[in-house]
C-alpha positions as CSV (number, residue, x, y, z in Angstrom):
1,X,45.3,3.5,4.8
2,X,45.3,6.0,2.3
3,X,42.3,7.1,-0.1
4,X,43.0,7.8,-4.0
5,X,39.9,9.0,-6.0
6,X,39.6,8.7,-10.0
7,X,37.7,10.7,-11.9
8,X,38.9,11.5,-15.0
9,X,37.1,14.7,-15.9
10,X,37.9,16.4,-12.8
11,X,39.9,19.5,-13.5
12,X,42.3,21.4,-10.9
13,X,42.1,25.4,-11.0
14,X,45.5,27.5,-10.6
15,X,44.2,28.1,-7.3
16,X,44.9,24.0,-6.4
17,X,41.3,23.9,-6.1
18,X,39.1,21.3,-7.7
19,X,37.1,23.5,-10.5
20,X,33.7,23.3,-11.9
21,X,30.6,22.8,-10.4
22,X,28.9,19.7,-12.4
23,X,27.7,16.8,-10.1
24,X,30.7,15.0,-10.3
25,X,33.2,17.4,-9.5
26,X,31.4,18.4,-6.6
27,X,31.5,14.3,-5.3
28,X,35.3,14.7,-5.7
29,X,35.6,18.1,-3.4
30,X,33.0,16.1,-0.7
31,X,35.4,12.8,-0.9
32,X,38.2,14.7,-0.6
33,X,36.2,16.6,2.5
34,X,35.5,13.0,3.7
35,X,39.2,11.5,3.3
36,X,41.8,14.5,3.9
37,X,44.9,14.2,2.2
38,X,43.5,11.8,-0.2
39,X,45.3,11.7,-3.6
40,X,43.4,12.6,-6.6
41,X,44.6,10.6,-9.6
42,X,45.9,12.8,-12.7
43,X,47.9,12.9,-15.4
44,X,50.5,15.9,-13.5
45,X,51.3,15.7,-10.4
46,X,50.9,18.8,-8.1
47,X,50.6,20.0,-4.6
48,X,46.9,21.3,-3.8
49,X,45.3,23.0,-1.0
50,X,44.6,19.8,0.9
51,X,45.5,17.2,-1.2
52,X,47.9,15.9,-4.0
53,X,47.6,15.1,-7.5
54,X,49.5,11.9,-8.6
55,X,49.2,10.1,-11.5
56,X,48.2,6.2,-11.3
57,X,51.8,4.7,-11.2
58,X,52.6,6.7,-8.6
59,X,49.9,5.1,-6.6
60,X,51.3,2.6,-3.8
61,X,48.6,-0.3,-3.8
62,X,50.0,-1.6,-0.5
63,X,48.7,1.1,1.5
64,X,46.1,3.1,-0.6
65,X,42.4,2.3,-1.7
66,X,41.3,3.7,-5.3
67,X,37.9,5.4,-5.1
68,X,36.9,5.2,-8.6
69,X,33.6,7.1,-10.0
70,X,34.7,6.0,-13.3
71,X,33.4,1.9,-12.6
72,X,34.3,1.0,-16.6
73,X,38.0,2.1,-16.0
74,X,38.5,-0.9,-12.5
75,X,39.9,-3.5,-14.2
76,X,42.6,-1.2,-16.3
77,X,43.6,0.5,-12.7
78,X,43.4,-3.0,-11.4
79,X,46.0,-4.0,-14.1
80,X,48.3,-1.3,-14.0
81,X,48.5,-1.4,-10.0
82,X,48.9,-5.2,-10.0
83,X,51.8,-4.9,-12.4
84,X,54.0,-4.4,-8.6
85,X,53.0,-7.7,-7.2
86,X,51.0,-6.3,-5.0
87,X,46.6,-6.8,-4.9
88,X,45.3,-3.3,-5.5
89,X,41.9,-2.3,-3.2
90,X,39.7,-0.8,-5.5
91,X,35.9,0.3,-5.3
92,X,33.7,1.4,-7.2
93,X,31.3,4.7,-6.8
94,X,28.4,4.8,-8.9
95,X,26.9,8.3,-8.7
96,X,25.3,8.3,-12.3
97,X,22.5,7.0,-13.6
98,X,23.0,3.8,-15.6
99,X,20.0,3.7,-17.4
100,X,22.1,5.7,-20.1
101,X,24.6,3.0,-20.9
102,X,22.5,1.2,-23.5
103,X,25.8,-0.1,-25.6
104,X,26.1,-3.6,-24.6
105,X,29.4,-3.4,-24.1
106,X,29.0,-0.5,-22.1
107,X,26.5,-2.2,-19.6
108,X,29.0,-5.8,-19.8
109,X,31.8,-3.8,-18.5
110,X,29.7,-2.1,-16.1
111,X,28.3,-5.6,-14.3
112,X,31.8,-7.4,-14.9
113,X,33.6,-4.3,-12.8
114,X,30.8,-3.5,-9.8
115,X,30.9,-7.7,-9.8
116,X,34.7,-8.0,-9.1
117,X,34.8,-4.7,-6.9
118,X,32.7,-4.1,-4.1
119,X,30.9,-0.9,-5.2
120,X,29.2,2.3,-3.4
121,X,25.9,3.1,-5.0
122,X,24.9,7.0,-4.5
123,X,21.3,5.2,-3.5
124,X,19.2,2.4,-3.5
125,X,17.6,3.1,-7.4
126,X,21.1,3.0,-8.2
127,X,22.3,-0.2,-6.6
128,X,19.5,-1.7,-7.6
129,X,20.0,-1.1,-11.5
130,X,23.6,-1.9,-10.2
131,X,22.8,-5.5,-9.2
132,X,20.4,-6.0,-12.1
133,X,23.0,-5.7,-14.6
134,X,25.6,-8.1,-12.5
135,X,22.6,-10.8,-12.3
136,X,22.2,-10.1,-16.3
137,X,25.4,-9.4,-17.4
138,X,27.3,-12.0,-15.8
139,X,27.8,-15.6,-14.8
140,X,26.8,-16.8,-11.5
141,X,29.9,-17.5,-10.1
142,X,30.5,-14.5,-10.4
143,X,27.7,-12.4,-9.8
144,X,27.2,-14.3,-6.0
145,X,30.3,-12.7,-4.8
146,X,29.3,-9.1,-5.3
147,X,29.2,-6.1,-3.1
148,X,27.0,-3.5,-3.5
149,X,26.3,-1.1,-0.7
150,X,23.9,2.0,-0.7
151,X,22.9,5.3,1.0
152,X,21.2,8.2,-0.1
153,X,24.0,11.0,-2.1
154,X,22.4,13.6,0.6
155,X,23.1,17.4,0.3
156,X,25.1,19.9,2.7
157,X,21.9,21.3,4.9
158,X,24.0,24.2,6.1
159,X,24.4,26.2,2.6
160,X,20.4,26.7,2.6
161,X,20.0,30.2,3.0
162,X,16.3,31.9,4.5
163,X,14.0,32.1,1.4
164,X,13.9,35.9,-0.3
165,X,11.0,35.5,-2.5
166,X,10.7,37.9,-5.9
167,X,8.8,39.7,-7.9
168,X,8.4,38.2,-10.3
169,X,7.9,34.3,-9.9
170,X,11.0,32.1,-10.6
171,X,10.8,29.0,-12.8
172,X,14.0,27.1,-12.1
173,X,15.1,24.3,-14.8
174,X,16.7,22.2,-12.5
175,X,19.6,20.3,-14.6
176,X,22.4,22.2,-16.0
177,X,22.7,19.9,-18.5
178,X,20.6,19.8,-21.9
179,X,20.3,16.3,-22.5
180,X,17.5,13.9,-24.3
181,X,17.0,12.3,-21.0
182,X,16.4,15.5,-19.4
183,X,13.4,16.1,-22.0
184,X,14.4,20.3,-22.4
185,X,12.1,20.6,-25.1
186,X,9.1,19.7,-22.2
187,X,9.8,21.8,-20.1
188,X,10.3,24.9,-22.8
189,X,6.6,23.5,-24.2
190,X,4.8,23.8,-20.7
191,X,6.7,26.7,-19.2
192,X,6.0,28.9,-22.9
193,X,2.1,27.8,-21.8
194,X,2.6,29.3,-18.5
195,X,3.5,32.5,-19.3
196,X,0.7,33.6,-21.7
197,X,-0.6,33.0,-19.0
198,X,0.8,34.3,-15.5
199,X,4.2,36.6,-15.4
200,X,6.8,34.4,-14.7
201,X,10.7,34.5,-15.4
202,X,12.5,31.2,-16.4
203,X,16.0,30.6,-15.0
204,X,18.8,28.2,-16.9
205,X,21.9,27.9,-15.5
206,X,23.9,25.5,-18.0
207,X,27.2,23.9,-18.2
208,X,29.6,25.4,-20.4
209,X,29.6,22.7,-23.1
210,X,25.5,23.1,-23.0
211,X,25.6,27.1,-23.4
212,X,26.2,27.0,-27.2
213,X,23.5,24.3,-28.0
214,X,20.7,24.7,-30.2
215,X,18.1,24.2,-26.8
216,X,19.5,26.7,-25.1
217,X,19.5,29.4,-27.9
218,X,15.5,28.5,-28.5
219,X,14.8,29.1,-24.4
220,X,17.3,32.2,-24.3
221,X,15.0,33.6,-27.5
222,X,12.4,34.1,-24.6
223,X,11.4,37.2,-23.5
224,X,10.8,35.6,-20.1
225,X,13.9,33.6,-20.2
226,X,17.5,33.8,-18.9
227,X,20.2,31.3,-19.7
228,X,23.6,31.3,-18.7
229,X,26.7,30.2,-17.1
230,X,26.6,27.5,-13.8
231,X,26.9,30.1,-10.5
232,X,30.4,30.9,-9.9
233,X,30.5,29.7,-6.2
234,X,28.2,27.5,-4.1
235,X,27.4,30.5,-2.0
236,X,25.8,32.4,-5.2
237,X,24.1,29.0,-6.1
238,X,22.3,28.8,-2.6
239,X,21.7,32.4,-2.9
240,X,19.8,31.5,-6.0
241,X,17.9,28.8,-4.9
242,X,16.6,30.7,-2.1
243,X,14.8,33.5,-4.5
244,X,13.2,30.2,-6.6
245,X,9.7,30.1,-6.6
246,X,9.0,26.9,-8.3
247,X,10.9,24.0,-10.7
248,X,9.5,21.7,-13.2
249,X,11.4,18.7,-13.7
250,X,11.3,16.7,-17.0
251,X,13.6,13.7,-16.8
252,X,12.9,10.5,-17.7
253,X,15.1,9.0,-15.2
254,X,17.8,9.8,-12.3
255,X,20.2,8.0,-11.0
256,X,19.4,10.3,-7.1
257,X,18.1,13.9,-8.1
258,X,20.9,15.7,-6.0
259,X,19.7,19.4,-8.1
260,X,15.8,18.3,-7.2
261,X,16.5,18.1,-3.8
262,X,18.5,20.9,-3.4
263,X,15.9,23.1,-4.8
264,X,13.3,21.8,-2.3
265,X,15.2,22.1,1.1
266,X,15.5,25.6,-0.4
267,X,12.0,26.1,-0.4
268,X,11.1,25.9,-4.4
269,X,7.8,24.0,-4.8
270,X,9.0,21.3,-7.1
271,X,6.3,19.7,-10.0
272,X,8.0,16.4,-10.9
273,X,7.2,13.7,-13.7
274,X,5.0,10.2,-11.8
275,X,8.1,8.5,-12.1
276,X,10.0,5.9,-10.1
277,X,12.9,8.3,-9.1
278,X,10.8,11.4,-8.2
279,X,8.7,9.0,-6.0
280,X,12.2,7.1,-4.5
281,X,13.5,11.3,-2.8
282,X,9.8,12.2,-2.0
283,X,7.1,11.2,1.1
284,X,3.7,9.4,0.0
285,X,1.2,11.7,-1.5
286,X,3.3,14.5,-2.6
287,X,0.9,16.5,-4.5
288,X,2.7,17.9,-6.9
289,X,3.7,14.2,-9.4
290,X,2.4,15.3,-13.4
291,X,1.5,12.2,-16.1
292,X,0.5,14.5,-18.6
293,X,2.2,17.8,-20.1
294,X,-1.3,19.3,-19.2
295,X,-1.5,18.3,-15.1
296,X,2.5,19.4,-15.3
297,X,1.2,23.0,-16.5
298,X,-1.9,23.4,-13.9
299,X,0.8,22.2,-11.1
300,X,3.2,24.4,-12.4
301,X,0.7,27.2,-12.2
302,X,-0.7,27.2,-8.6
303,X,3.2,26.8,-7.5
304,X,3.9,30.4,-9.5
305,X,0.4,32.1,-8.2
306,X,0.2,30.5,-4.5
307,X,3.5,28.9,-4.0
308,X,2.8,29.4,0.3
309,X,-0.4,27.2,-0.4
310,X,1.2,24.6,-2.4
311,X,4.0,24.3,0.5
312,X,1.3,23.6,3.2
313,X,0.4,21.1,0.9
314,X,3.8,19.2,0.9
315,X,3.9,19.7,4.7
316,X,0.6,17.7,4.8
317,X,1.9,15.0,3.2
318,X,5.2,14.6,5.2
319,X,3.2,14.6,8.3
320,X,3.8,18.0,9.7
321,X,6.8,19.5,7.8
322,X,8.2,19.0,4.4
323,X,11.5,20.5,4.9
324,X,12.2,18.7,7.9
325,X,11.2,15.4,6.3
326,X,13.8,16.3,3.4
327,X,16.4,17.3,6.0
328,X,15.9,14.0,7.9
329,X,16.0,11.6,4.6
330,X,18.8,13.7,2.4
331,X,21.5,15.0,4.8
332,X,25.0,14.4,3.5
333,X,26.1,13.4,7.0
334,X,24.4,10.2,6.7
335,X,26.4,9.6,3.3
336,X,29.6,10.8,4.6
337,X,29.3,8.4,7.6
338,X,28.3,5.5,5.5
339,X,31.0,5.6,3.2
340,X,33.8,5.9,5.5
341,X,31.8,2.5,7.1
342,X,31.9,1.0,4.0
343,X,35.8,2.0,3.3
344,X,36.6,0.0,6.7
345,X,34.0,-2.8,6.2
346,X,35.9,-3.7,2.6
347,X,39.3,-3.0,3.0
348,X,40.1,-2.5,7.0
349,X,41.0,0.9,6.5
């Protein structure tokens, strides 16, 4: 059986590598890691390094499954497949938070398509909002025949690189997206705090279509700020995360936290909002979870001015060692494994 993946804002490079490095473009280089010589669906077809670009016509349902991290656009691939005679095998990847989707037809068409296809959720938050909206959004008869399957998104343990810490303390803010949900404007009031009162430099490293905003122009104004452009390979993104002294996350929700994690296996003491998802990637009793702009500020503080105290901390309350309990819970192995499972489980491939 052969694997197709859609995702309609992926972009191929000259090089017949898949560009960019936003969260989603990433899932499609680790799917196509996971499935080689998978197709990737696109408007003009090409020859890549290690896989093909083909557009949806092209797509032979009798021996390929569609991966699809676009879950609102099932039923039209369904349709145009179908239109051989043949029943298309389609799932669904949900990798983004659906709290976001507040249109009601956005969240209808959302239930209606991870109803009729079985669907991947990138963890258990996820498929649970997943199968909230299919019990909501839909009718019983229906909704009783979903499949939703889970694991943890995990990251690739072997890019960490040995911690190099600087000079200067590094503030990371951890999105690369400037978003409401994301709540930029907190962390720019709590970090602008911090450095009246400690030295500190603040590091934002922002999608292209985020550069130009008014949010980023305020934090670049900063005497203690840089903004720029997302790393140019994941070797100089590692390489950054490894000279981080400390993040403050602001979001109101996430879907996994892929960027959070990321920045902890590297060894950047994280201060995260008391929130569902922050609790969902993180042991009991991490010492480090803000309800208050204030507490985020006086965390924030001891992980810039005694960041190796603040990490014996974490260890403590991971039993022994924090990094190996993130290691354990958030390798991508585990997610690589289970969705091949998953691929075999629903479609005998």
């Amino acid at each position: 059986m052969k694997i197709a993946i859609n995702y309609p804002d992926a972009r191929v490079g000259p090089d017949g590598h898949v560009a960019d490095h936003d969260a989603g473009s990433t899932l499609v280089r680790r799917l196509l890691r996971i499935f080689p010589g998978s197709t990737l669906i696109g408007d003009d077809p090409r020859s890549c390094v290690g896989f093909a670009v083909r557009p949806l016509e092209l797509v032979d349902p009798s021996e390929t499954v569609v991966i699809n991290m676009a879950a609102l656009e099932s039923t039209g691939i369904w349709r145009t497949l179908a239109r051989s005679g043949r029943e298309p095998k389609i799932m669904n990847f949900v990798w983004k938070n659906t709290s976001s989707l507040n249109h009601p037809v956005e969240r209808a068409g959302i239930a209606l398509s991870c109803a009729l296809f079985p669907t991947f959720a990138n963890s258990e938050r996820t498929a649970g909002e997943v199968q909230e909206m299919i019990d909501r959004w839909t009718i019983p008869t229906i909704a009783e025949k979903a499949e939703v399957s889970w694991v943890n998104l995990g990251i690739r343990l072997d890019h960490v690189l040995p911690r190099r810490d600087p000079d200067v303390p590094v503030v990371l803010y951890p999105a690369i997206y400037l978003s409401e949900r994301k709540q930029p404007q907190v962390f720019l009031d709590v970090v602008e705090r911090l450095a009246r009162r400690t030295p500190l430099r603040a590091e934002a490293r922002l999608h292209e279509s985020h550069l130009a905003s008014e949010a980023a122009m305020r934090l670049s104004l900063r005497d203690w700020a840089w903004v720029g452009p997302l790393t140019a390979t994941r070797e100089d993104y590692w390489a950054a995360l490894a000279r981080t002294t400390a993040f403050l996350a602001t979001a109101t929700d996430e879907s996994y936290g892929l960027e959070y994690i990321e920045a902890l296996v590297a060894g950047a003491v994280g201060v995260l909002p008391d929130r569902p998802w922050a609790r969902a990637i993180l042991p009991a009793g991490y010492p480090f979870l803000y309800g208050t702009t204030a507490e985020a500020e006086a965390m924030l503080l001891r992980a810039v001015t005694e960041p190796d105290a603040c990490r014996r901390e974490a260890d403590a309350a991971a039993g022994g060692s924090f990094a190996q309990w993130l290691r354990a819970r958030h390798s991508d192995d585990r997610f690589d494994a289970a969705i091949v499972e998953q691929v075999e489980r629903w479609f005998g491939a």
